[in-house]
C-alpha positions in Angstrom: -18.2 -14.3 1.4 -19.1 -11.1 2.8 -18.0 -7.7 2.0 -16.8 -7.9 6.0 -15.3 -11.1 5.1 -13.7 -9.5 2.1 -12.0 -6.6 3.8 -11.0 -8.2 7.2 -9.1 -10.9 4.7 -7.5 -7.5 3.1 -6.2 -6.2 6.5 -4.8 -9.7 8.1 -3.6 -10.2 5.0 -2.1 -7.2 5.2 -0.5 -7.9 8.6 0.5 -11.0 8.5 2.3 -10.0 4.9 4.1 -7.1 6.6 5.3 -9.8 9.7 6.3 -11.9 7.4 8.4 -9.7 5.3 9.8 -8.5 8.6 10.8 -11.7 10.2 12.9 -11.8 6.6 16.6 -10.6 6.9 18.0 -8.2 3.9 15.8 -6.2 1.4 13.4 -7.7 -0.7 12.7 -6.3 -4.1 9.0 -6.5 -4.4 6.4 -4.0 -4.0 4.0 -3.4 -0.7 1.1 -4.5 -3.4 2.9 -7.8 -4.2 3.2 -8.0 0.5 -0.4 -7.9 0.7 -1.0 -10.3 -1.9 1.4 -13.0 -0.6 0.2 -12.1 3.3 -3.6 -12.9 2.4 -3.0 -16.3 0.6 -0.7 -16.5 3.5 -3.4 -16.1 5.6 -5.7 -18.4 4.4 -2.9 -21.2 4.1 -1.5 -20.4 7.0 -5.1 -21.0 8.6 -5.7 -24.5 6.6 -2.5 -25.8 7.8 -3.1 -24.7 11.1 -6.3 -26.4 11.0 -4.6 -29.4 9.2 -2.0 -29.9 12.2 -5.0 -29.6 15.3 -4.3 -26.1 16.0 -7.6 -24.6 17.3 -8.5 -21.8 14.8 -11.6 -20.9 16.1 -11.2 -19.4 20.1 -12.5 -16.6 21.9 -10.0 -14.5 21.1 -6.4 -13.9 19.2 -5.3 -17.5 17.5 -1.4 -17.0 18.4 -0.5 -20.2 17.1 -2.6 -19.5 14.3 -0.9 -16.5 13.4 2.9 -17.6 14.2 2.0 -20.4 11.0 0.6 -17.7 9.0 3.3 -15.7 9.5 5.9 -18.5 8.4 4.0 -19.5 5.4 4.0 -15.7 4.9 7.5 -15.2 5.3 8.2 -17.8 2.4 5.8 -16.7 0.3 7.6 -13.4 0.7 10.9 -14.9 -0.1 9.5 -17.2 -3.2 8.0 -13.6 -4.6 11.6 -11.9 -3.6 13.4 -14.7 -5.7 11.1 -14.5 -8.7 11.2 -10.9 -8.9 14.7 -10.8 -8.8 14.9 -12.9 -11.2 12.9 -11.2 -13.6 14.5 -8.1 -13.3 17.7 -9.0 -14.5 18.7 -9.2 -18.2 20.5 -12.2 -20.0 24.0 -11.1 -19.5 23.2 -10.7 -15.5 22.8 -7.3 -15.3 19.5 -4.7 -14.8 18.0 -3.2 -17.5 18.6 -0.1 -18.8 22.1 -0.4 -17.0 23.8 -1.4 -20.0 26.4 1.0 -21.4 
C-alpha cells in the first residue's frame, strides 16, 4: 500500500467514523481517536461486504451504496466500542472511579 493509499484510508476512515457516530442516538463515551479507528476498519469492511453482496465498488465516481454499508458497519462498530468503554470505566460496585466517597 501506498503512502496515498495510507492517508486516503485515514481520512474515509475518518468520515465514515464521524457518520457513523452521528447516525448514533445519545452520547458515546469514547474518544475521537478510538472514531477514527472504528471508521477505517469500518471502511474496509464496509467495502468487503459491499463487494460480498454485488454492490459495485469500483465506479466513476462516489460509491453511495458503498458508503451507506460503511457507514452501518461504522455505526456498530461505534456502538460495540461505546459498550466496551463503558464498561471498563466503571468499578465493581457500579460506579466510576475516583467517585467513591
Amino acid at each position: 500500500m501506498t503512502i496515498t493509499g495510507v492517508i486516503t484510508a485515514i481520512l474515509i476512515g475518518t468520515v465514515v467514523g464521524v457518520l457513523g457516530r452521528l447516525v448514533l442516538p445519545g452520547r458515546q463515551p469514547i474518544g475521537f481517536l478510538v472514531t477514527i479507528l472504528v471508521g477505517i476498519v469500518a471502511a474496509l469492511l464496509g467495502t468487503a461486504l459491499a463487494r460480498a453482496l454485488g454492490i459495485p465498488t469500483a465506479t466513476a465516481g462516489i460509491d453511495w451504496l458503498e458508503l451507506l454499508v460503511q457507514v452501518i458497519v461504522a455505526a456498530i462498530g461505534v456502538a460495540l466500542a461505546a459498550a466496551l468503554m463503558g464498561r471498563r470505566r466503571t468499578g465493581v460496585m457500579g460506579t466510576r472511579r475516583g467517585l467513591l466517597r
